[in-house]
C-alpha positions in Angstrom: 7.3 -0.8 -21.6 4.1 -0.2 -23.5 4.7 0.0 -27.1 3.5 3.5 -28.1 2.2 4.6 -31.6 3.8 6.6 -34.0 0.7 8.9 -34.8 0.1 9.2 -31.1 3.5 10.5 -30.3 3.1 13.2 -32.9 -0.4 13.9 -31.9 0.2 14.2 -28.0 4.0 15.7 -27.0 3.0 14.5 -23.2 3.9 11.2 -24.6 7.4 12.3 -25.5 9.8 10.3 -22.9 11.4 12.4 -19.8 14.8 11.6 -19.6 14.8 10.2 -15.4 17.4 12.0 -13.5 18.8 10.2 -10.3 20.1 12.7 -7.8 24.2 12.4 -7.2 23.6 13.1 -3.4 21.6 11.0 -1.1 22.2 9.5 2.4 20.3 6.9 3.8 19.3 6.5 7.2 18.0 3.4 9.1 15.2 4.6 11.4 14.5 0.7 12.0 16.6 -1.6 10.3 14.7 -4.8 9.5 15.8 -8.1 11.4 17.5 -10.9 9.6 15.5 -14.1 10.7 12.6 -15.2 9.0 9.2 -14.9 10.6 10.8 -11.8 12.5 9.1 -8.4 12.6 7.6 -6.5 10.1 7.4 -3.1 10.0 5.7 -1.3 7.0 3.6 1.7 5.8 4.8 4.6 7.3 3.1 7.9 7.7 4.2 11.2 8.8 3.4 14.1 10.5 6.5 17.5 10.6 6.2 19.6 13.6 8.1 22.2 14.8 10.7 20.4 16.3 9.7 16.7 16.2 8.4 14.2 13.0 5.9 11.6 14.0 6.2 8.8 12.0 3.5 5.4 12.1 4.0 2.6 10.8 2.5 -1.0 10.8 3.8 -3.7 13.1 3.4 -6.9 12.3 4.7 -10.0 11.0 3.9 -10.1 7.5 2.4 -7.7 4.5 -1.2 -8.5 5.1 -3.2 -11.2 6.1 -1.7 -10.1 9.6 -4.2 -11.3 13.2 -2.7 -8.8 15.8 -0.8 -6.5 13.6 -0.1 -3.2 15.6 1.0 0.8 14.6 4.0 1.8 16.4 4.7 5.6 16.9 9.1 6.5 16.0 9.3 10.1 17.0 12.2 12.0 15.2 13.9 15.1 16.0 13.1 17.2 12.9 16.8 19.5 12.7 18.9 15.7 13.1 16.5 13.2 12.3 17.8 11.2 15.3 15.2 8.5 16.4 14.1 10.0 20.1 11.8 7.1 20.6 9.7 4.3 19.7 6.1 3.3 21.5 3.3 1.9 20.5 0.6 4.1 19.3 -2.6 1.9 18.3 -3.4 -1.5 19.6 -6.0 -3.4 20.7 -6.8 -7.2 20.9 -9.7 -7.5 18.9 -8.3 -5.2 16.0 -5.6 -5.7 13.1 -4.1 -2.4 12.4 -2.8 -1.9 8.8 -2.3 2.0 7.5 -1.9 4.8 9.8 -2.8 8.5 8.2 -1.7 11.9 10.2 -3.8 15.0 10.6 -3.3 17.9 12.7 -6.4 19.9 12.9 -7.3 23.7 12.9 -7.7 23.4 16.9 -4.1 22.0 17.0 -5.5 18.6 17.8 -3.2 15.4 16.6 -4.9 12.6 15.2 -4.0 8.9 13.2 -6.8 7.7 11.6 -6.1 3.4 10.5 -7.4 1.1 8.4 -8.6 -1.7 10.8 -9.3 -5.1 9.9 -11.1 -7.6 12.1 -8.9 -9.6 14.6 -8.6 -13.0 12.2 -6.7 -10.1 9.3 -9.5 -11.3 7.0 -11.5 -7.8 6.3 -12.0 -4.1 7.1 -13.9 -3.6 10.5 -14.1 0.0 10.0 -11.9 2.9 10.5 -10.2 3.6 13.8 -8.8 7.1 15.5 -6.6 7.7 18.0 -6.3 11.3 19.2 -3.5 13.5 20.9 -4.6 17.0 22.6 -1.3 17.8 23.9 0.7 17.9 20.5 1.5 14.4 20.0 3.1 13.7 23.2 0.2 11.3 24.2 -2.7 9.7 23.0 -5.5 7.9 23.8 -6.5 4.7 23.1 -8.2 3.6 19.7 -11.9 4.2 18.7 -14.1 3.4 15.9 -15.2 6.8 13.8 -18.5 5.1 13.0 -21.0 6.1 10.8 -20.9 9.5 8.4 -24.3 9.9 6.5 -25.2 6.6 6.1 -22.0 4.9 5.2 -19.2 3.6 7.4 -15.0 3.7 5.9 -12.5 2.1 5.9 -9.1 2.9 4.5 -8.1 6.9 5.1 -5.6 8.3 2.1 -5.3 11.9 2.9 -6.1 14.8 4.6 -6.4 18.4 3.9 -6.7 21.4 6.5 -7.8 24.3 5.2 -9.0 27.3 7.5 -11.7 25.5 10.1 -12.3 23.0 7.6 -10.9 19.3 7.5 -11.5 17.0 4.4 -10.5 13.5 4.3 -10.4 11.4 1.4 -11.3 7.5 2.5 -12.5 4.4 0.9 -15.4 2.4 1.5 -16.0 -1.2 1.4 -19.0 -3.2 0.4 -19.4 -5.6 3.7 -19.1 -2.5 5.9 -22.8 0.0 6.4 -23.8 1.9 3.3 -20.8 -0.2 1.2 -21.1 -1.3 -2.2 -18.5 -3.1 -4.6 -16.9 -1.2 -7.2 -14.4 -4.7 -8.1 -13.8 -7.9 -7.3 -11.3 -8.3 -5.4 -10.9 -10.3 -2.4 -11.2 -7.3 -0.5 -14.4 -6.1 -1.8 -13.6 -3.0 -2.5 -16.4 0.5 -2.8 -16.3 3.9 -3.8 -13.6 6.3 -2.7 -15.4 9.3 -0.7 -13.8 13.3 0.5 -15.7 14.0 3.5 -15.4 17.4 5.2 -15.1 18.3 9.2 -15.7 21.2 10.5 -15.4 20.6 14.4 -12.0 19.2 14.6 -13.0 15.5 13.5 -15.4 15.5 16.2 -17.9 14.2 13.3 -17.7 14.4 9.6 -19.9 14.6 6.8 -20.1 13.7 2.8 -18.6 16.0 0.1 -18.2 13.9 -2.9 -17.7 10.5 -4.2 -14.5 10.4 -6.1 -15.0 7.3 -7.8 -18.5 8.5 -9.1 -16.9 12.3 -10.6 -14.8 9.5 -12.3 -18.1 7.5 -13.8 -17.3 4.4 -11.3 -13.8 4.2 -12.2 -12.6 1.2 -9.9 -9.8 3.2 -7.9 -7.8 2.4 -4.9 -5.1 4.3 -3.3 -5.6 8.1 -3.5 -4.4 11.5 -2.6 -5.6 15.6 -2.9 -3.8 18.6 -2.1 -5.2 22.4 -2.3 -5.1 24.6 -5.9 -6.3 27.6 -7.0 -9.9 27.7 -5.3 -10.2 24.0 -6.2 -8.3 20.6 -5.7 -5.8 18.3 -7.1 -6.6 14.5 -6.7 -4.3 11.5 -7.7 -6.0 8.2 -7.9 -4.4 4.7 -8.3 -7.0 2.4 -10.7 -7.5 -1.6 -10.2 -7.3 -1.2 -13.6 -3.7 0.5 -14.1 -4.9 4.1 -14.6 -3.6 6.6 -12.7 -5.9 9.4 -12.9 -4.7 13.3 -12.1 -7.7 15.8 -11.7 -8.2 19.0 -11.5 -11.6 20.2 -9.2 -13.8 23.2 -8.1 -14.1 23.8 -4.7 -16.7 20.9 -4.0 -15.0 18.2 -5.7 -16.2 18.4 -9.0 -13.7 17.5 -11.9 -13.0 20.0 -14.0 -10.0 18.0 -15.8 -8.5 15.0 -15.8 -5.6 12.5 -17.9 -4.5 9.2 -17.4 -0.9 9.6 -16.6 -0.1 5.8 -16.8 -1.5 6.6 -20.4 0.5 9.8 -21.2 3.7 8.7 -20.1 5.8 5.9 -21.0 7.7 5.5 -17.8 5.1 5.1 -15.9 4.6 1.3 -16.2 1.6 0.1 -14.5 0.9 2.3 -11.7 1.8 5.2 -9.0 1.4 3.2 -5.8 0.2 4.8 -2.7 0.5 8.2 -4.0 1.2 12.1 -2.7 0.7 15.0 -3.7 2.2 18.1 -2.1 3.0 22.0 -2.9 6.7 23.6 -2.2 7.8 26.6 -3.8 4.9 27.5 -5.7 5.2 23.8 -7.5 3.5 20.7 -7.3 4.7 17.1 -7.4 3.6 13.9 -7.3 5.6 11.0 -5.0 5.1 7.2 -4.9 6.2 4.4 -6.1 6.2 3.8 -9.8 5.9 0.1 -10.6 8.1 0.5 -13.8 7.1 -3.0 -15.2 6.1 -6.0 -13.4 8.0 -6.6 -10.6 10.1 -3.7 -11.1 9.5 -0.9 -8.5 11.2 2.5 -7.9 10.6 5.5 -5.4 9.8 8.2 -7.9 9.6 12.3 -7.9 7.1 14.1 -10.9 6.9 17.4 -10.8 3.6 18.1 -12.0 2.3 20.9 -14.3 -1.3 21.7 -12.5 -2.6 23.8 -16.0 -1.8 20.9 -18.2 -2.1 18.1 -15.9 1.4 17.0 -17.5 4.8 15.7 -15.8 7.0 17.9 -16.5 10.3 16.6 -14.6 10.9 12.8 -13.3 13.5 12.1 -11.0 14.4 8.2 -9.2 14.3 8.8 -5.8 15.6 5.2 -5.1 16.6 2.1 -7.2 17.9 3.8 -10.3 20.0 0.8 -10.5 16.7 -1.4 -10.9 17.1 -4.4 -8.5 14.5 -6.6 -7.6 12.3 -5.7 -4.1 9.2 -7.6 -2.6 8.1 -5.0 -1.0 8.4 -1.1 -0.2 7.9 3.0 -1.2 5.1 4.3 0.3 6.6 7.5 1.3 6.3 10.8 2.6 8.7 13.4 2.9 9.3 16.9 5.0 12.2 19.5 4.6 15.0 21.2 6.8 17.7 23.6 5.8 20.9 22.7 6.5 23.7 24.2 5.6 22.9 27.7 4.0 20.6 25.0 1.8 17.5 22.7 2.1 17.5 18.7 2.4 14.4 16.8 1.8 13.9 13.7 3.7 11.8 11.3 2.7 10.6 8.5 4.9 9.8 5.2 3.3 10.2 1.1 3.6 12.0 -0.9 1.8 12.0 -4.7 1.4 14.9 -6.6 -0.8 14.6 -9.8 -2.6 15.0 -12.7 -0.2 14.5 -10.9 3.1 11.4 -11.6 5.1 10.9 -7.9 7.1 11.7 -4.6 5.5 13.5 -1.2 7.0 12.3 2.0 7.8 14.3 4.4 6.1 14.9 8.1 6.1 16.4 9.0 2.3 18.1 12.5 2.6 18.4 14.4 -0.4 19.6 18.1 -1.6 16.4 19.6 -2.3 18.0 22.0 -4.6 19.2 18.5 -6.9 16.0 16.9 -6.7 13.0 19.6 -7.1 
């Protein structure tokens, strides 16, 4: 817990503890329970995508977290008003690539794509971003390409996308090894700058917006996320350094306002991990998971206050109770009604202390509880 001064608590009421709430109703679902032996399968960072009547959902197959030659995304289709798995098939493969994250968009021409972060076929670095692309609304796709090069500069890791009339924006991470990279920190993954860059044929090609990472004066940042406000933006971005910056933009990217919430707020221990933003009901919130202190992880809700860049509301998703995991929570959620009310079901992973491979969950909650 970081030790907080007195003067600063009477100076700043955003760093006045919210008392968690952890919601009394929740049902777990295993989508794909993880296997018992060790060196078994590992499935990991899913992705998904709600339509009408089905959820796509990606997520890494391989055998380990990273460092993973031959590492695969699998495809689980849902059916949205259940949430019975229908099916499970691989969607991206190929024997020269590693396939880590999988990222959904559907574009304005009804188009469904995954965009990946592909690593080289040893697992040892990014080979640059691949796509695979459905035109018949996700009931098949075609087989994996590289994007290639946008104005100069070739990416990597895809965080988010944002569809917004004919427009498309992505926001993606470059590395230094890869065309037009250069290193932001030293890590073993040599890490660049994270980008928005904006389609406006469907993903057909793209082009450059903004550098994130330069709005934020070379901030070293990793994991990020954006959703629509006002005639701006809202972007979330996780720092090497333990920040984890909320912004508010214009219309082209350029910050307007921004606050450390790992500074601001006591429970946020180091950082937000894998981060998401999203709108319902005229609110905005913030999920990921919210390493509490080290080695201490938990699936976490904020509810975010978009005029003061404040949390205003913090729920525990999962692991209230605080027990030790090795790996899990990145996580993205969709709704039904049920009932006369609304559930929210979040799809995440979820590794315990001593098991090699992790499960796919589907975490159902009373959205009425938990908003």
């Amino acid at each position: 817990m970081k030790a907080v001064p007195l003067l600063s608590l009477l100076l700043c009421p955003a760093l006045m503890a919210l008392e968690p709430l952890a919601p009394k109703t929740r049902t777990t679902h295993h989508l794909a329970p993880a296997p018992e032996q060790a060196g078994g399968v590992y499935l990991a960072f899913p992705a998904l995508l709600a339509l009408d009547d089905e959820v796509l959902v990606s997520c890494k197959h391989g055998r380990a977290h990273a460092r993973d030659p031959g590492a695969a995304l699998d495809l689980i289709r849902l059916d949205r008003a259940s949430g019975k798995v229908l099916g499970t098939q691989s969607l991206a493969a190929h024997p020269d690539m590693t396939m880590q994250m999988g990222e959904w968009v559907r574009f304005p021409n009804g188009d469904i794509a995954n965009y990946s972060d592909v690593y080289d076929a040893e697992a040892t670095l990014r080979s640059g971003m691949g796509v695979v692309r459905s035109t018949d609304g996700g009931h098949t796709f075609s087989p994996i390409e590289r994007v290639g090069i946008v104005d100069g500069v070739e990416y990597g890791y895809p965080f988010d996308f944002i569809v917004r009339g004919p427009a498309t924006w992505m926001l993606v991470m470059n590395f230094e090894h890869l065309a037009g990279g250069r290193r932001v920190h030293p890590a073993k993954s040599r890490p660049g700058p994270v980008n928005v860059i904006r389609s406006d044929d469907n993903g057909r090609t793209w082009r450059f917006v903004r550098g994130i990472t330069d709005e934020l004066g070379g901030a070293p940042i990793n994991e990020s996320a954006f959703m629509p406000h006002g005639d701006g933006f809202l972007v979330t971005t996780r720092g090497y350094d333990d920040t984890q910056w909320l912004c508010r933009t214009d219309a082209e990217f350029r910050i307007i306002e921004k606050t450390d919430l790992n500074a601001d707020n006591d429970f946020i221990g180091q950082h937000i991990g894998r981060p998401r933003l999203f709108e319902k009901d005229g609110q905005c919130y913030l999920l990921g998971r919210n390493w509490v202190e080290k080695g201490l992880m938990q699936l976490a809700l904020f509810k975010l206050d978009p005029a003061t860049l404040r949390i205003t509301r913090h729920v525990i998703l999962d692991n209230a109770e605080k027990s030790r995991l090795d790996d899990g929570y990145y996580a993205q959620g969709y709704w039904t009604q049920r009932d006369g009310g609304e559930s929210f079901h979040v799809i995440t992973y979820k590794r315990s202390q001593g098991r090699h491979s992790p499960d796919i969950l589907r975490l159902e909650f009373d959205w009425a509880e938990v908003r």
